[in-house]
C-alpha positions in Angstrom: -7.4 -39.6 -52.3 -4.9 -36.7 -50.6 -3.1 -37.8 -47.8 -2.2 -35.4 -44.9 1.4 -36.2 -44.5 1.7 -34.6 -41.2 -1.0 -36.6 -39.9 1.2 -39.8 -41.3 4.3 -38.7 -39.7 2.7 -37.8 -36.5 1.4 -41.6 -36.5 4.4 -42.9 -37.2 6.0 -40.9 -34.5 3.7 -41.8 -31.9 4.0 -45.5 -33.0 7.9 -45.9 -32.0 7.4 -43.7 -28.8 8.9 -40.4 -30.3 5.5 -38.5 -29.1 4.4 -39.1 -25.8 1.0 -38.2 -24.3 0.5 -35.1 -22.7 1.8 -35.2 -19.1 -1.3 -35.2 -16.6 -0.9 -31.9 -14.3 0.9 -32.6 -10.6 -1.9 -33.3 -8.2 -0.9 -32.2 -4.4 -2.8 -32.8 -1.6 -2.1 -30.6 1.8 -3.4 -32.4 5.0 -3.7 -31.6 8.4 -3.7 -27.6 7.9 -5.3 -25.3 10.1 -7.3 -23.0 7.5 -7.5 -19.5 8.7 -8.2 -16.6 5.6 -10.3 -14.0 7.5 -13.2 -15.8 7.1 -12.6 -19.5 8.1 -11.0 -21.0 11.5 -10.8 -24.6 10.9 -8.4 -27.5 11.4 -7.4 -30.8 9.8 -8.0 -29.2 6.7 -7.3 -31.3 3.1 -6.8 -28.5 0.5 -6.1 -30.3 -3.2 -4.0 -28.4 -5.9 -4.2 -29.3 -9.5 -2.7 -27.3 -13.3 -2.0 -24.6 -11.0 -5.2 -24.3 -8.8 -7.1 -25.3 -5.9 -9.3 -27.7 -7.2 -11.2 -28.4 -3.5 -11.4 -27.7 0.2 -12.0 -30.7 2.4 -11.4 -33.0 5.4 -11.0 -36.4 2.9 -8.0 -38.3 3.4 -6.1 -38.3 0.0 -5.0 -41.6 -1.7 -1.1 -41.3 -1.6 -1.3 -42.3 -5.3 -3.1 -40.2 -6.5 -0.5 -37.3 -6.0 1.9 -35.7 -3.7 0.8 -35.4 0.2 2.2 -32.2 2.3 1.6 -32.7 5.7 1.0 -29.1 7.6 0.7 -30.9 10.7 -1.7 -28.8 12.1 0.1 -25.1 11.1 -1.8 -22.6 10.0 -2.1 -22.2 6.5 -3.3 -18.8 4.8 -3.8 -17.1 1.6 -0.4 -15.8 0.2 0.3 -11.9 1.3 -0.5 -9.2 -1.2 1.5 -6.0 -0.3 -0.8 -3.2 -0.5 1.4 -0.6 -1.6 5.2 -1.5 -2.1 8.1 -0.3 -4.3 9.8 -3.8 -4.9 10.9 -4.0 -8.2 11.3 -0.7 -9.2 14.1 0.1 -6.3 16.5 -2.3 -4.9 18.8 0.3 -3.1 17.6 3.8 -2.0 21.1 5.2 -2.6 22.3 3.8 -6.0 20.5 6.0 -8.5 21.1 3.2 -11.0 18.8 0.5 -8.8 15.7 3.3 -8.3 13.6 3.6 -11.2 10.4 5.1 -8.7 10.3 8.3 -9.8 10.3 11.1 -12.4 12.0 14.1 -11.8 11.9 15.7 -14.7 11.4 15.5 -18.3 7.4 15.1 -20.6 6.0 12.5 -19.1 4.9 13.5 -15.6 1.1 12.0 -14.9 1.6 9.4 -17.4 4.7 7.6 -16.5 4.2 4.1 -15.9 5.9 1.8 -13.3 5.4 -0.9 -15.5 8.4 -0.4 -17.7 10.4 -0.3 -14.8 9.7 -3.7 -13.2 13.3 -5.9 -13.3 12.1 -9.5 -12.2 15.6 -10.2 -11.2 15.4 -7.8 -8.3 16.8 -9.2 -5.6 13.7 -7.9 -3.2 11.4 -9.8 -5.8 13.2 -12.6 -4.8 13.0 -12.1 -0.8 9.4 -10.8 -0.8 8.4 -14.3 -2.7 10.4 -16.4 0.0 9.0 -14.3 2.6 5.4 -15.4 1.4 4.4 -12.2 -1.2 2.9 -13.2 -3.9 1.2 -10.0 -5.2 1.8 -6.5 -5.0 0.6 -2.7 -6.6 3.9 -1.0 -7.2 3.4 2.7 -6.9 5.4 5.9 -8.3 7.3 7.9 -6.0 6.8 12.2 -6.5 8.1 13.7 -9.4 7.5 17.2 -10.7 3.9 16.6 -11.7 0.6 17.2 -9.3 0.3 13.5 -10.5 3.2 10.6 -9.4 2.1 8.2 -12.9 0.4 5.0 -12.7 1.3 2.1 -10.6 1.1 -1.7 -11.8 -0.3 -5.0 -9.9 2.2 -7.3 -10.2 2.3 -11.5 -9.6 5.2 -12.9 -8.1 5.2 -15.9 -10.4 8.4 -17.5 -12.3 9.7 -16.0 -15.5 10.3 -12.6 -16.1 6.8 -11.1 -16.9 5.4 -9.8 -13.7 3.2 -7.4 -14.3 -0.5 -7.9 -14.4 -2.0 -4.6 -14.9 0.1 -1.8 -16.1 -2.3 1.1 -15.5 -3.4 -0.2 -12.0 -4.4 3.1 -10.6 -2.9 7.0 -10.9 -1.1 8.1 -7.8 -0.5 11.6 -6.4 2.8 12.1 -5.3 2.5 13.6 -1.2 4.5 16.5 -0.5 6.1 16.3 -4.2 2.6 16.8 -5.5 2.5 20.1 -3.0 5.6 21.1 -3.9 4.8 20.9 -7.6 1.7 23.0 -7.3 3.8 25.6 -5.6 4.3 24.7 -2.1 1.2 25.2 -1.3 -1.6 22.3 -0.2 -4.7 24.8 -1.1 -3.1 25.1 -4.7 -3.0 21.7 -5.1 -6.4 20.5 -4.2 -7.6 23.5 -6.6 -5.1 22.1 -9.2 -6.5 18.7 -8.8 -10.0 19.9 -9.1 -8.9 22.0 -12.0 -7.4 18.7 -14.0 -10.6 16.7 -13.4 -12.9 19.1 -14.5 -10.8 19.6 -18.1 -10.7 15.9 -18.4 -14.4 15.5 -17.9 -15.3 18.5 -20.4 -12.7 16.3 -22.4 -14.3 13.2 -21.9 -18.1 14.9 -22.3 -17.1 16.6 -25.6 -15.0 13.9 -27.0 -12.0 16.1 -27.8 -8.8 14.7 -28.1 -5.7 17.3 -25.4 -4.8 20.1 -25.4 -7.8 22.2 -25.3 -8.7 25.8 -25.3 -7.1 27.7 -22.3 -6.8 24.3 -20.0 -4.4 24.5 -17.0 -4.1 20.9 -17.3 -1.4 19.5 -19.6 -2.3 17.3 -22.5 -0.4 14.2 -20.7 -2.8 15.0 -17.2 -5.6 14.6 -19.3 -5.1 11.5 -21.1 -3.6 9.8 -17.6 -6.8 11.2 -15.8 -8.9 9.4 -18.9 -9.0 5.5 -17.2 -9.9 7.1 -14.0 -13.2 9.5 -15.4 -14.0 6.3 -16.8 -14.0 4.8 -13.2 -11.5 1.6 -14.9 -8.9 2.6 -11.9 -8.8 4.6 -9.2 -6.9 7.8 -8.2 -4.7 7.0 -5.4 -4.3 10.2 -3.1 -1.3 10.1 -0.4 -3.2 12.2 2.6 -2.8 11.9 6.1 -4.7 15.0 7.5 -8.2 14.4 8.4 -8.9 17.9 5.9 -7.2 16.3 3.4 -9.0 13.0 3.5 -12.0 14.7 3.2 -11.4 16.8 0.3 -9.8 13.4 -1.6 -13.7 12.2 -0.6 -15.1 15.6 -2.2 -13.5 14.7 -5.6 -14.9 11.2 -5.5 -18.9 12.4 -4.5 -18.3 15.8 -7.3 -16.4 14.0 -10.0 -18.0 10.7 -9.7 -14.8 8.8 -9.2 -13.0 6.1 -7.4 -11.0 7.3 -4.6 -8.3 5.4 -2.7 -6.2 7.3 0.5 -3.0 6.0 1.3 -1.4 7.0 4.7 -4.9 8.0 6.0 -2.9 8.8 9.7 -6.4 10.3 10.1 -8.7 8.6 8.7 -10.7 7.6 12.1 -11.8 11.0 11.9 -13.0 11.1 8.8 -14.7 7.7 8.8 -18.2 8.9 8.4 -17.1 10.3 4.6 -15.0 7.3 3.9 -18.3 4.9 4.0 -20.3 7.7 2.5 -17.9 7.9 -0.6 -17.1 4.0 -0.6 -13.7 5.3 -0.4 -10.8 2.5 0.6 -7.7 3.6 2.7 -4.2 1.8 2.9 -2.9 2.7 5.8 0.9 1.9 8.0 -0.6 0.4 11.2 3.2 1.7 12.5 2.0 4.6 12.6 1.7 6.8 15.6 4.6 8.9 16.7 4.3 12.7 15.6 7.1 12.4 13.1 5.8 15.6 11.0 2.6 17.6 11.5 1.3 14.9 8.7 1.4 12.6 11.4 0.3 14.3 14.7 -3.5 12.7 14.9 -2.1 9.1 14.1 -2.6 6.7 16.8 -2.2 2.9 16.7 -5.7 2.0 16.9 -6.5 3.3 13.9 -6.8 0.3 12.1 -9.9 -0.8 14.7 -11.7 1.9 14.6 -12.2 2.2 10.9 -12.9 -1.2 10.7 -15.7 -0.7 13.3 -16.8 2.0 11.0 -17.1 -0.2 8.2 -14.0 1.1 6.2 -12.4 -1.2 4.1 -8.9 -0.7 4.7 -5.4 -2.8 4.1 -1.6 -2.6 5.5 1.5 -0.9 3.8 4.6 -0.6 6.3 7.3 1.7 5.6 8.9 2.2 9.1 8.0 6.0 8.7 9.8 6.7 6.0 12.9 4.9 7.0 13.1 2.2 4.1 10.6 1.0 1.0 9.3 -2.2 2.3 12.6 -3.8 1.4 11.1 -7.0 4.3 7.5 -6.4 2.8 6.5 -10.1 4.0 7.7 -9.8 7.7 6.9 -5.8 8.3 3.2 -6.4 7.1 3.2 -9.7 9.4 4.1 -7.9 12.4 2.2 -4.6 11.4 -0.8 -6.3 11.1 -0.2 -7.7 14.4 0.1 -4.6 16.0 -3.4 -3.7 14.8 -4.4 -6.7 16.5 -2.9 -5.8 19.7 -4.2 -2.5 19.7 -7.7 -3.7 19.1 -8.0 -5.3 15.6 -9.5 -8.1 15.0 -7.5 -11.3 14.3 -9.4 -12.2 10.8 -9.1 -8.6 9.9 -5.5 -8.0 10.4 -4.8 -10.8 8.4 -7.5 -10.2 5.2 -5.7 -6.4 5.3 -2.5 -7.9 4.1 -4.0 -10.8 2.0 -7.3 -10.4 0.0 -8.4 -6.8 1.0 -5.4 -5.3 -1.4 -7.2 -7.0 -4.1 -10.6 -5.8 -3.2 -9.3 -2.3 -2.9 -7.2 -2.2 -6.3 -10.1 -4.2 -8.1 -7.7 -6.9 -9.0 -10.0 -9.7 -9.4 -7.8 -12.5 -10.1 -7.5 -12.8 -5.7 -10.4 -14.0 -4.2 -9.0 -16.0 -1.6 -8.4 -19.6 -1.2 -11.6 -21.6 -2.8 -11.6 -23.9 -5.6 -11.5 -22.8 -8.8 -8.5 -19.9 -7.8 -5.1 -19.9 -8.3 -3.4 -22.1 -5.5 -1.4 -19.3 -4.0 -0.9 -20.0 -0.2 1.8 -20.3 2.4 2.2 -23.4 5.3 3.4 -20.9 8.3 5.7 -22.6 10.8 3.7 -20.5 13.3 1.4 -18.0 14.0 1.3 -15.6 10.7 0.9 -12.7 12.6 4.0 -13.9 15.0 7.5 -12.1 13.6 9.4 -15.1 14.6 7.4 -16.9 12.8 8.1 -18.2 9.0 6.8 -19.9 5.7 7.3 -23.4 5.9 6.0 -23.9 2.2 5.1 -21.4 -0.3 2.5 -21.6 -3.3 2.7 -19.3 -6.3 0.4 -20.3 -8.9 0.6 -24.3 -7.5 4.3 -24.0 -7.9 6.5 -24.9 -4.5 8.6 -21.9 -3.8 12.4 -22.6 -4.0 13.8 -21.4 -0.7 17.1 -20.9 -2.1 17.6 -16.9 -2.6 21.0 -14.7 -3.5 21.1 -13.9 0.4 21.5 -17.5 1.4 24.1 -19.2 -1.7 25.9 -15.7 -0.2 25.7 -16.6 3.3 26.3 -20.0 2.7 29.4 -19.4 0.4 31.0 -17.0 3.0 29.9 -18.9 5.8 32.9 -20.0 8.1 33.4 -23.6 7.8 33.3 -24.3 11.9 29.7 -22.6 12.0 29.1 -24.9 9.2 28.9 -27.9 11.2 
């Protein structure tokens, strides 16, 4: 008779000790939390995480030994926030070239550059945004010298050094660099635009590999424009004019494809073609002073009244150009409850920076907290929507957030030793 000698040696192993038994997953249990998501209002809350998910949604009182208990103590506790539309990762400083990987300003690639590659986990705003309760984001290409920015990438703020969920998350058009690449000239980009999505869908209808016969479109346009004729990612269109929001919806209801609008200053006027087209719009709810003709129909309640439209919408904040989201968490708290001052609802504010992103990007690994999901959440010290306020505890994947960031061992080592005490 053969003997399996591996199976012998792995008894024999077990027998003195050598191999243990698999370790049984940490079981936490958080009590006493005030559930808000957009959806649910309720307190004294028992919400049980297990291997990295929620595993239920109650008001039981745990057994202590059965796990570890987190008392919330009545604070609010939400879904984890998902930055819209965010440049962490691929920047850290605006003015060292060697830290900004956003962009491409010249060379092949053009439409089909990828974020992706670009993503350095050990960014030092990766690290903030996860302390400051981010736990997903879409990363998107700044303008280049192409009509088309490249792709962006969804991204999971979870430990190790691969980040990136979805590489080819949507293709992006760059704003004025996209104008400015067509020749200055907004009418020769939309017909550019046009131009590139009719060539990919006689590309796509024909199935001919790029170039083909007297295209304007270049070979890389095409094959970046492929996933998006195919309706696996949407094209992501920077427009703030109403006219421009409603020729982004033109391409969506002639070319049969999905549309996103980010900036959409305007979109309250062109919310009858947004619900028509099923077209979503990420929008900065800072927005209202005229700071270019872009901007001179944005007003703060712009947020409400698409949402009384029924336009699904969600919250990027980039202080008007002034910085990249470098405090994503805290600008899209205090955005979002700017909407709410100006005529928002509370559970909408708060889904537009935490499971609407999702929604909008199709990323559909975030629906919210409910068993089953992954366990990412945040225990807020206050009112979410409250800028003094802060995470108390943070979930990413069931994993308690370490608190401890460059920026505090800094502060801390340089710290003077009589404010130490």
């Amino acid at each position: 008779m053969k003997v399996n000698l591996l199976w012998v040696a792995m008894f024999a192993l077990s027998a003195t000790g050598v191999i243990a038994a698999p370790a049984t997953a940490e079981t936490i249990f958080i009590t006493n939390a005030h559930l808000i998501d957009g959806v649910r209002d309720s307190r004294d809350v028992t919400i049980e995480i297990s291997d990295g998910k929620v595993v239920a949604i109650g008001s039981d009182n745990p057994d202590a030994s059965r796990g570890t208990i987190i008392d919330a103590h009545g604070q609010p506790v939400t879904s984890s926030i998902y930055a819209a539309a965010t440049q962490i990762g691929i920047v850290e400083q605006g003015g060292a070239s060697d830290t900004d990987d956003r962009s491409v300003a010249s060379g092949p690639l053009g439409a089909t550059y990828e974020v992706a590659y670009s993503v350095d986990p050990n960014n030092l705003l990766i690290q903030e945004a996860r302390v400051q309760g981010v736990a997903r984001a879409m990363l998107f290409p700044g303008g280049g010298s192409d009509i088309f920015a490249g792709s962006g990438a969804l991204i999971y703020l979870r430990d190790g050094s691969d980040l990136v969920v979805k590489a080819n998350g949507a293709l992006f058009t760059g704003g004025s660099s996209s104008i400015a690449a067509a020749g200055d000239s907004r009418g020769a980009f939309w017909q550019l635009i046009r131009n590139a999505l009719h060539e990919a869908r006689l590309s796509k209808s024909k199935k001919t590999d790029p170039p083909m016969v007297n295209q304007l479109a270049s070979g890389l346009q095409l094959k970046a424009l492929r996933p998006v004729m195919d309706k696996d990612i949407p094209l992501a269109i920077w427009a703030n004019r109403e006219i421009d929001i409603r020729s982004a919806a033109g391409l969506a209801r002639d070319y049969d494809i999905k549309v996103v609008i980010l900036g959409g200053a305007e979109a309250w006027r062109a919310s009858d073609v947004l619900v028509g087209q099923d077209i979503s719009v990420v929008i900065d709810p800072l927005d209202e002073l005229p700071a270019s003709y872009e901007l001179v129909g944005a007003r703060r309640d712009n947020a409400a009244l698409l949402d009384k439209a029924g336009v699904r919408f969600a919250f990027m904040v980039s202080g008007q150009g002034i910085y990249l989201s470098y405090n994503v968490g805290p600008a899209l708290r205090e955005g979002a409850g700017i909407a709410v001052a100006n005529g928002l609802s509370y559970a909408a504010a708060l889904r537009a920076i935490t499971t609407s992103p999702g929604e909008i990007w199709g990323d559909e690994t975030t629906r919210g907290l409910a068993p089953g999901v992954s366990a990412d959440l945040v225990i807020w010290d206050g009112d979410p929507l409250e800028p003094s306020s802060a995470p108390a505890h943070i979930f990413v994947g069931g994993k308690m957030v370490s608190r401890e960031t460059r920026q505090i061992l800094l502060r801390n080592r340089y710290m003077p030793a009589a404010l130490k005490q």
